[in-house]
N, C-alpha and C positions, 0 to 999 in steps of 0.2 A: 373162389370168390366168396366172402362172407357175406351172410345176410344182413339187409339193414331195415331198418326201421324208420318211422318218422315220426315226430311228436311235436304237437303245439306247440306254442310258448307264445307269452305278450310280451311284446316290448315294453322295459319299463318306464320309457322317455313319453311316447307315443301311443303305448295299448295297443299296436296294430301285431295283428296276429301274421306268424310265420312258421315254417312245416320245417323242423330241424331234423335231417337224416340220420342217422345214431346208428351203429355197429355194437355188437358184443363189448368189445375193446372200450366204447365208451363209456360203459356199465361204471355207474359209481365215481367216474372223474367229472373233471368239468369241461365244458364243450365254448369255444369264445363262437358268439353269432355277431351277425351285423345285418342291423333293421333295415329292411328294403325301403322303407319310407322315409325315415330322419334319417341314417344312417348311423345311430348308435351302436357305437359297439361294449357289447354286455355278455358276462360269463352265466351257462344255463349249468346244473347240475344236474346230472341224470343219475336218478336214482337208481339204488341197488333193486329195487323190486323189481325194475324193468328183464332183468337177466333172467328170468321167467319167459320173456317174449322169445328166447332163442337157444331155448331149446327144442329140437328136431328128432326126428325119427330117424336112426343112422344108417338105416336101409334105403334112403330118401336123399337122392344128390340134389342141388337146389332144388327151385322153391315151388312150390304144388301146379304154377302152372308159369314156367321159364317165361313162356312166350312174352311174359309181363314183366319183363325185366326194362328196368329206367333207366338209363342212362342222363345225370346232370351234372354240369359244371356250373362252377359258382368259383370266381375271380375271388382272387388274397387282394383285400385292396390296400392300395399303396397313393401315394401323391399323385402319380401319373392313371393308375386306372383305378377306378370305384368299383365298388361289390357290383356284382353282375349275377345272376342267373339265368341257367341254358336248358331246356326239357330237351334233349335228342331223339326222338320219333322214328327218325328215318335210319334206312339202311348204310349212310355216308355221307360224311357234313366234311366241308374244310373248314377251316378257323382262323385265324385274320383281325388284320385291323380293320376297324369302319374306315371305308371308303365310300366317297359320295360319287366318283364316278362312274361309265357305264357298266354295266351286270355282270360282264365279264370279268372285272376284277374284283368283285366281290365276291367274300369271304361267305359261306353258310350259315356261321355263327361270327356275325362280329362285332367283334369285341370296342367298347367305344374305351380308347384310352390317346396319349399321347407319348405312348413309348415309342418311340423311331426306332426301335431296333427288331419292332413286330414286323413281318412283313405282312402285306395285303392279303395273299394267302403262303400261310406258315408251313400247316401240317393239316394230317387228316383224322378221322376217324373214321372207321368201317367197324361194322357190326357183324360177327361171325357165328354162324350157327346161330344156335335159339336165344342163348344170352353171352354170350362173349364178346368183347370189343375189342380193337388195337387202334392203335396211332403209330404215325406214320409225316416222319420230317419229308415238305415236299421242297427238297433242295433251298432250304429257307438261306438267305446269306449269314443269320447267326445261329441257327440251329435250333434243335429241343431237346431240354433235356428232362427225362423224367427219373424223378426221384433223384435228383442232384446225378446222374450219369447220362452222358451228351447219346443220343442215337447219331446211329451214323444214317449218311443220305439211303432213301430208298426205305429202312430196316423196321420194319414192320410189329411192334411187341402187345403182347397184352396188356389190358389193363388192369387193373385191380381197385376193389372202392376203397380209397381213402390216398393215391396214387395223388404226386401231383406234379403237374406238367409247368416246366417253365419256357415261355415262348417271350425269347426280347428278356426284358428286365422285368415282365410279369410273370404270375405267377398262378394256374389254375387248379382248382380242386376237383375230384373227377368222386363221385358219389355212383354209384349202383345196387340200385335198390330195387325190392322184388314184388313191388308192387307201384301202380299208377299215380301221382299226385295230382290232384284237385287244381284247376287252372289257378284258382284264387290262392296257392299259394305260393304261385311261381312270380317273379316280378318281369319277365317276359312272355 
């Protein structure tokens, strides 16, 4: 798992401030965001100076203290579902479309969109060990696939930050990061 980071930025439609997660990898390219409040979407540049923040001590497997590892999804948005933000907390979420009927068929995390091809509950997430994670097709009728390769029913895989899961016709970003973010910057 690579470390990541997080960094400010203002929207430049709106001003409103939002916590953009950034990897090594992102060092020096440009990062497309979308404002949780107007829904602009705008290119961030992350700077080269940043690539200072990751370096580590190689005797040092992640991050000074795992326990703190984050787990967030943040929806690709498209015509049928809007940018979305997800903190995972817990030790096993399913994921889903919003359903307004009883408790039972709701999703952990769900997703407000209008893709009929999500089911109510899709797939899962479980939390392993101190910071690891996998997902987990629950016999969905269209499946999941991550990183464009379909899992088969049941198959359990890790995940990795910057992984991205497609459930239905959407499409989610899966960020892990090694440290907590600030409610005010989650838009859930």
């Amino acid at each position: 798992m690579s470390k990541s980071i997080k960094i400010s930025v203002g929207c430049p439609k709106c001003t409103a401030k939002l916590a953009v997660p950034i990897t090594q990898n992102d060092v020096g390219q440009k990062k497309q965001c979308m404002c949780p409040k107007c829904n602009k979407i705008f290119l961030v540049s992350i700077p080269p100076s940043l690539a200072s923040q990751f370096v580590s001590d190689p005797t040092c497997i992640g991050s000074a203290n795992s326990a703190d590892n984050l787990l967030m999804l943040t929806t690709v948005p498209t015509e049928q579902t809007p940018f979305q933000c997800f903190e995972l907390t817990s030790d096993y979420y399913t994921i889903g479309r919003k359903n307004n009927s009883g408790p039972e068929y709701r999703p952990d995390v769900e997703i407000t969109t209008s893709d009929s091809r999500m089911s109510r509950k899709h797939a899962a997430i479980r939390k392993k060990g101190a910071s690891g994670f996998t997902l987990k097709d629950l016999r969905s009728k269209n499946g999941v696939l991550l990183n464009n390769e379909k899992l088969d029913p049941d198959e359990e895989v890790y995940l990795s930050d910057g992984d991205i899961i497609q459930i239905g016709d959407s499409k989610i970003r899966v960020n892990i990061a090694d440290q907590k973010l600030d409610s005010d910057d989650l838009t859930r």
